[in-house]
C-alpha atoms as an extended CHARMM CRD file, in Angstrom:
* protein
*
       152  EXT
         1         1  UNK       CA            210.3530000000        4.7910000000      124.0950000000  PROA      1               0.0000000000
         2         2  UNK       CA            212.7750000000        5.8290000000      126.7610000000  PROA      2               0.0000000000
         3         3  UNK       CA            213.1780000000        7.7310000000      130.3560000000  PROA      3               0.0000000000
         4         4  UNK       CA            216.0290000000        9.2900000000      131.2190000000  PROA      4               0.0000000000
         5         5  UNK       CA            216.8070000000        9.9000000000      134.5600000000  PROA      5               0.0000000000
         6         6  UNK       CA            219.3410000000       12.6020000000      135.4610000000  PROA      6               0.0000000000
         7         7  UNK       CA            221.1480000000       13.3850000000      138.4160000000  PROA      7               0.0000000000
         8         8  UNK       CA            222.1300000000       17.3810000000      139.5580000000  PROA      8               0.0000000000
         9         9  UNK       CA            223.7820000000       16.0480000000      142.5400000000  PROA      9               0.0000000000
        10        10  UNK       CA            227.0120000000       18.3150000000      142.0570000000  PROA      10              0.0000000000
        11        11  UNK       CA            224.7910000000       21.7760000000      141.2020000000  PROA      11              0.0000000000
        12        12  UNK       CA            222.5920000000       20.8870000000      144.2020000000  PROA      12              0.0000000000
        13        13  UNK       CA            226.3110000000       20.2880000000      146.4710000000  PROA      13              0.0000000000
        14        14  UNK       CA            227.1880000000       23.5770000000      145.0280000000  PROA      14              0.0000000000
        15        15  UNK       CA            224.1520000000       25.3590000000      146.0220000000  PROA      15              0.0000000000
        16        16  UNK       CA            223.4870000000       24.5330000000      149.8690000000  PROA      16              0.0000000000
        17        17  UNK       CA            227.5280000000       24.7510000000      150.3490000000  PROA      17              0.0000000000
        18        18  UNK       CA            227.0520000000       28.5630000000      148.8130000000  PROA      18              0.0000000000
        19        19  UNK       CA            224.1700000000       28.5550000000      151.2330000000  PROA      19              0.0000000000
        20        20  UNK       CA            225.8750000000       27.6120000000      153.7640000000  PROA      20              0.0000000000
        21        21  UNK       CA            228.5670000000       29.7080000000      153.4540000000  PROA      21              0.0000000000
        22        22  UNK       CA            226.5030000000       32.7050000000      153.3930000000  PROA      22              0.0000000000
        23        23  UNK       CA            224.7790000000       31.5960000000      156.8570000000  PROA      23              0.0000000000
        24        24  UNK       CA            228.0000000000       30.8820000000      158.1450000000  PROA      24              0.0000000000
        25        25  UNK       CA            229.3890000000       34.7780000000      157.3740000000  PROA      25              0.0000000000
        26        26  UNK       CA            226.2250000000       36.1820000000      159.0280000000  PROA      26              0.0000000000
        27        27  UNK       CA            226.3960000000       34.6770000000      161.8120000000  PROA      27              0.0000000000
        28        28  UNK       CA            230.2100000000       35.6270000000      161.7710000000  PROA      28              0.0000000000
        29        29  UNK       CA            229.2140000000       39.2970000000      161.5700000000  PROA      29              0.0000000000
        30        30  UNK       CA            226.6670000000       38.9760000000      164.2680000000  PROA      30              0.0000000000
        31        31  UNK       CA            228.9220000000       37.4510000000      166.7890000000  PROA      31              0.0000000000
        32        32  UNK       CA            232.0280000000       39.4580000000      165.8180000000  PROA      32              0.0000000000
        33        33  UNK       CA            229.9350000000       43.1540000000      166.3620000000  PROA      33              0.0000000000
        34        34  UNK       CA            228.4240000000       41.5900000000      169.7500000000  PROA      34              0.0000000000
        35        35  UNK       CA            231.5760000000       40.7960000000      171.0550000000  PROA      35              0.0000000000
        36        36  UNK       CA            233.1900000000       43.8870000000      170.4960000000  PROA      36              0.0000000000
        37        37  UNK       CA            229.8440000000       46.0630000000      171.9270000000  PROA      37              0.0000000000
        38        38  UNK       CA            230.7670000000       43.5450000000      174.9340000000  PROA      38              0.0000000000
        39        39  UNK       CA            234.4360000000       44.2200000000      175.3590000000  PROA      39              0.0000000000
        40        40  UNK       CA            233.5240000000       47.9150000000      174.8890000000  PROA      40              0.0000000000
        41        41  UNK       CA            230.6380000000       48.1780000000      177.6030000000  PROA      41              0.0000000000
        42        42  UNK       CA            233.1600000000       46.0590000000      179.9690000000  PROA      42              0.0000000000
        43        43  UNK       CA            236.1810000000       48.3470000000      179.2790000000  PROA      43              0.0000000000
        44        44  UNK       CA            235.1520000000       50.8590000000      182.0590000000  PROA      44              0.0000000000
        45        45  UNK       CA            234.9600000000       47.7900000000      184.9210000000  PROA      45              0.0000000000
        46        46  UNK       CA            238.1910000000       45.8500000000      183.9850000000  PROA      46              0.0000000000
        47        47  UNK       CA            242.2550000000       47.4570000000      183.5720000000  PROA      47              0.0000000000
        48        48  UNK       CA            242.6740000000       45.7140000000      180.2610000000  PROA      48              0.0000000000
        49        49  UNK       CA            240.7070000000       47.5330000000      178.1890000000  PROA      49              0.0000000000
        50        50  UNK       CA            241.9730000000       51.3550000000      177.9850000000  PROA      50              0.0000000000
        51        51  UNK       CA            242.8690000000       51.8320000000      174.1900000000  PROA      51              0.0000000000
        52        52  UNK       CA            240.4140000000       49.6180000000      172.0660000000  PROA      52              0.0000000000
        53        53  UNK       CA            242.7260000000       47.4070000000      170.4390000000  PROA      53              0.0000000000
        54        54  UNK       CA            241.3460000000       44.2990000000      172.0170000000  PROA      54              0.0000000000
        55        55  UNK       CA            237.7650000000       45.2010000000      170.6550000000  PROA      55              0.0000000000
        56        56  UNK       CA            239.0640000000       46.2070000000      166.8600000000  PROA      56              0.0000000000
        57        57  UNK       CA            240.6710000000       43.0160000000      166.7850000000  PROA      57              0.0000000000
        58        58  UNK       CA            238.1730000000       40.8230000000      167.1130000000  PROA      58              0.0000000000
        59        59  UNK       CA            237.2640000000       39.2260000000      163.4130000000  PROA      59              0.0000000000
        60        60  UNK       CA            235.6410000000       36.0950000000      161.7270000000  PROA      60              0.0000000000
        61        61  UNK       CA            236.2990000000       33.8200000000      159.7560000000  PROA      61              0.0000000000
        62        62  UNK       CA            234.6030000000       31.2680000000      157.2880000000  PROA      62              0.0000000000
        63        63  UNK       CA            236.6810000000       27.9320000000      156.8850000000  PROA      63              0.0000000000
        64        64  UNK       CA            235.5860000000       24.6540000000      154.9580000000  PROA      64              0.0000000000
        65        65  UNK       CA            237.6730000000       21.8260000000      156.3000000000  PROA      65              0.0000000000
        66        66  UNK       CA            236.0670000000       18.6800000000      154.5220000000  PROA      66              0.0000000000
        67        67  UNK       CA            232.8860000000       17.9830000000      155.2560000000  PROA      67              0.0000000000
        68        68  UNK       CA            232.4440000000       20.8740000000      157.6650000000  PROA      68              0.0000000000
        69        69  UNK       CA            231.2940000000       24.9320000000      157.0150000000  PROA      69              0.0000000000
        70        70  UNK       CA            232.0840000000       26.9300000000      160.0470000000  PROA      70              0.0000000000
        71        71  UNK       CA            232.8520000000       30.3240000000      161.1200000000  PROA      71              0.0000000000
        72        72  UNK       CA            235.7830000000       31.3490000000      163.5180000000  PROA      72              0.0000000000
        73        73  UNK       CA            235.3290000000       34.1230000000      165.6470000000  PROA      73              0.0000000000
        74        74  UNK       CA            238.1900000000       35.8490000000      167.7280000000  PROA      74              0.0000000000
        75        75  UNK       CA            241.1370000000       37.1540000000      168.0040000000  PROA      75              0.0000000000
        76        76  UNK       CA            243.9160000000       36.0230000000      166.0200000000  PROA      76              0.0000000000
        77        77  UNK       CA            246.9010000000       34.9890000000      167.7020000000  PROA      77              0.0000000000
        78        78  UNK       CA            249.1710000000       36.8850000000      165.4450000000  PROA      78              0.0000000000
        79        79  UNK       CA            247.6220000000       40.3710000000      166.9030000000  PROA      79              0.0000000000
        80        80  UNK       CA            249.8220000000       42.3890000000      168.8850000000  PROA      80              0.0000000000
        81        81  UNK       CA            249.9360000000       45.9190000000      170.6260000000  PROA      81              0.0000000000
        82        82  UNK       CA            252.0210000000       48.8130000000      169.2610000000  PROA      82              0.0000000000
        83        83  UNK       CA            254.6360000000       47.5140000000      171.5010000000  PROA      83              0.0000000000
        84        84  UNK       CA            254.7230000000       43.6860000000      170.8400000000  PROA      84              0.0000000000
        85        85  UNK       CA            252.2760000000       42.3650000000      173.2960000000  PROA      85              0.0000000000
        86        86  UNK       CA            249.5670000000       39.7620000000      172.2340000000  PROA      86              0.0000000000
        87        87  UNK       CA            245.9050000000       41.1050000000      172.0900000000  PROA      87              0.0000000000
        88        88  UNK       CA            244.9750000000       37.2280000000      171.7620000000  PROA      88              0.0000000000
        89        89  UNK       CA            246.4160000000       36.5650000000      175.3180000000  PROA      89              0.0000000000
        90        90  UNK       CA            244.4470000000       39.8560000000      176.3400000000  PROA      90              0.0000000000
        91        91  UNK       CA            241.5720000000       38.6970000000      174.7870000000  PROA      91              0.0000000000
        92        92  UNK       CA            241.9630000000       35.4690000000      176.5820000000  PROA      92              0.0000000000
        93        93  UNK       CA            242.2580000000       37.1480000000      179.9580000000  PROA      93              0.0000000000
        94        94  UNK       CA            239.2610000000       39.3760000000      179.8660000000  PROA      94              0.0000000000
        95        95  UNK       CA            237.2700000000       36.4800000000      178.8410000000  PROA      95              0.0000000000
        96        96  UNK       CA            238.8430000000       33.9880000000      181.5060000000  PROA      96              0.0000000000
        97        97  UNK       CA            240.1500000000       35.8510000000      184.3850000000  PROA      97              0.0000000000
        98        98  UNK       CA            243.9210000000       34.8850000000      185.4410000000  PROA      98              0.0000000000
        99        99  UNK       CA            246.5620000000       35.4500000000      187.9870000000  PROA      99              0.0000000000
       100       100  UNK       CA            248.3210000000       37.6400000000      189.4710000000  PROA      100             0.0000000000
       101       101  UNK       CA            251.6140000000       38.5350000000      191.6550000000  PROA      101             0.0000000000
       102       102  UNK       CA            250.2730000000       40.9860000000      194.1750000000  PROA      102             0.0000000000
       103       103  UNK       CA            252.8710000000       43.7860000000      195.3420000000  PROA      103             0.0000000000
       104       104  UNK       CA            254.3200000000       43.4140000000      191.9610000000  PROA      104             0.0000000000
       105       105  UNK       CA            254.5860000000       47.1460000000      190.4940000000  PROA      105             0.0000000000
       106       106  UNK       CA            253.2840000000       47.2840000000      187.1670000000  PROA      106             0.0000000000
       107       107  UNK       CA            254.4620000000       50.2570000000      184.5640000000  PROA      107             0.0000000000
       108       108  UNK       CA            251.8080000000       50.2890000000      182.4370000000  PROA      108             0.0000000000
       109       109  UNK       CA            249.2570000000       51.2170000000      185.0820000000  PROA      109             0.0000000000
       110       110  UNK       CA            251.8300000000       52.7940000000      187.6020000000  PROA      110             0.0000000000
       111       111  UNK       CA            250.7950000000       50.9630000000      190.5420000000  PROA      111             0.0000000000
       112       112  UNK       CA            251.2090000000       47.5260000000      192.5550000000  PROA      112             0.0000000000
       113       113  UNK       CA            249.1230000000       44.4820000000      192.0570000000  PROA      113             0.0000000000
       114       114  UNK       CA            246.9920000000       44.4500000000      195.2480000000  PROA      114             0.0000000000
       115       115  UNK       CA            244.7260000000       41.3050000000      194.1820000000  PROA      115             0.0000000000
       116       116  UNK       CA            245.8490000000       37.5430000000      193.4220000000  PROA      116             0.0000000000
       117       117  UNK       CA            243.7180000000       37.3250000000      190.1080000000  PROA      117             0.0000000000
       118       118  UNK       CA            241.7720000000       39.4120000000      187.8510000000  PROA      118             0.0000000000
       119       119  UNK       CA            237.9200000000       38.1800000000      187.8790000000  PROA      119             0.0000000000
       120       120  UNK       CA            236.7880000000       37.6490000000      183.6780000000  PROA      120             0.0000000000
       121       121  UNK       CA            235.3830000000       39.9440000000      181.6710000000  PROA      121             0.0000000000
       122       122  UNK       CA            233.3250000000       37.5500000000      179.4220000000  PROA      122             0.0000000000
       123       123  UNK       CA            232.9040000000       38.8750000000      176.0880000000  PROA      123             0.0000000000
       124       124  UNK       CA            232.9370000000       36.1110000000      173.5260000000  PROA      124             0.0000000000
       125       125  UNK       CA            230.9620000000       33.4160000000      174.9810000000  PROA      125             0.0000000000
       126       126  UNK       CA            227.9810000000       35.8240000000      175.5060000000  PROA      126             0.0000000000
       127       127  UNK       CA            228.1800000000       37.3340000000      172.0910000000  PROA      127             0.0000000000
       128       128  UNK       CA            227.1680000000       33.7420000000      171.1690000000  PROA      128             0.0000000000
       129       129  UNK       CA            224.9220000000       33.2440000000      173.9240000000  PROA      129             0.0000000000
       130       130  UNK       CA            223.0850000000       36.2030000000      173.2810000000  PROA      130             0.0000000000
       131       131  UNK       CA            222.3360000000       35.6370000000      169.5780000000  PROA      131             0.0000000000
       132       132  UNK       CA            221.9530000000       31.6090000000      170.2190000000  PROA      132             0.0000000000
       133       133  UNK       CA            218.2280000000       31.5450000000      168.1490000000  PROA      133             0.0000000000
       134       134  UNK       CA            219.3000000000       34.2420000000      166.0450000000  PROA      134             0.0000000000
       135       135  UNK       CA            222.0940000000       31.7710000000      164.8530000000  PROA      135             0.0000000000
       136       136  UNK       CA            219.9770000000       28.6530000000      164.9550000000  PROA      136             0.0000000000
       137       137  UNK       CA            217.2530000000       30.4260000000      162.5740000000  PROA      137             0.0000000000
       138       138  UNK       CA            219.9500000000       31.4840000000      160.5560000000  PROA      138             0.0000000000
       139       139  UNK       CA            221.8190000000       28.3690000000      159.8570000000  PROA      139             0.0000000000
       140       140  UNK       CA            218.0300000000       26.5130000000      159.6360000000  PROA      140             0.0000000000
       141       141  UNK       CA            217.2970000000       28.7170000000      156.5520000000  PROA      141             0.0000000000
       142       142  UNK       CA            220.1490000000       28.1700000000      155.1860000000  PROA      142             0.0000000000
       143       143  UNK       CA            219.3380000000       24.4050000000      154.7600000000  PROA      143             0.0000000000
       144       144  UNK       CA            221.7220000000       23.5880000000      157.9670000000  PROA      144             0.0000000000
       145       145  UNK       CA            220.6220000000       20.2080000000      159.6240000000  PROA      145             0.0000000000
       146       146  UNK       CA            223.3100000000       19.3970000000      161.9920000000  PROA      146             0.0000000000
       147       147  UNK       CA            224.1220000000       22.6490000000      164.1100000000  PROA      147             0.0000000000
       148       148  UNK       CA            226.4970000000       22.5810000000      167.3760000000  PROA      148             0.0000000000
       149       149  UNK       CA            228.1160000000       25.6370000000      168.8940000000  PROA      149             0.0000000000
       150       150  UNK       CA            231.5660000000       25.4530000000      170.7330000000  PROA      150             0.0000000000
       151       151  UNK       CA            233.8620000000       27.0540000000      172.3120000000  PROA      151             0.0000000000
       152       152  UNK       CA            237.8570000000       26.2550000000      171.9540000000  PROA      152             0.0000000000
């Protein structure tokens, strides 16, 4: 008489990383449609915002580096206007604030800078701050047992 003991290790691996994965594009999704209802409601407040293009450029994506499942969530830095400009470094403004040369005349608005910086505009970090259990319930059901959120 004999037992045989069998292990599923790499079916199980394949499972929660599927799992995972999944989580991880939800979560995506969530964040990505709250930060662009964000950079939308702001868009009447701050001169940045006029055409939409920093809003439809915000995306997500799912990467698997090693040990680690995680979702990306911005703008890409390869986005640009109709004429050139980056929507990243928009994107980057609105959410930070930054400065500015006042009395310099600028085209695109027809007028002169009048203020030394631009106050932010957050839209990214409260996209995630605003869905924080949301993600955390997600991520627990997915099987997730070591969860941090970042910024970068």
């Amino acid at each position: 008489m004999s037992v045989i003991v069998k292990s599923y290790r790499k079916e199980r691996e394949a499972e929660i990383i599927s799992g995972l994965q999944s989580a991880m594009e939800k979560v995506g999704a969530i964040v990505e449609r709250q930060a662009k209802s964000n950079i939308i409601v702001n868009s009447a407040q701050n001169p940045w915002e006029r055409t939409g293009q920093t809003a439809s450029s915000v995306t997500h994506n799912v990467k698997i580096e090693g040990n680690e499942i995680y979702t990306e969530i911005g703008i890409p830095d390869k986005a640009t206007t109709k004429d050139g400009k980056s929507v990243a470094k928009v994107g980057k403004w609105l959410e930070l604030g930054h400065p500015q040369h006042p009395g310099q005349y600028v085209p695109a608005i027809g007028k002169r800078l009048v203020a030394s910086e631009v106050p932010p505009y957050p839209w990214l970090f409260p996209a995630v701050e605003s869905n924080r259990e949301k993600i955390i319930d997600i991520l627990k059901k997915s099987g997730g047992k070591s969860i941090s959120i970042t910024g970068g």
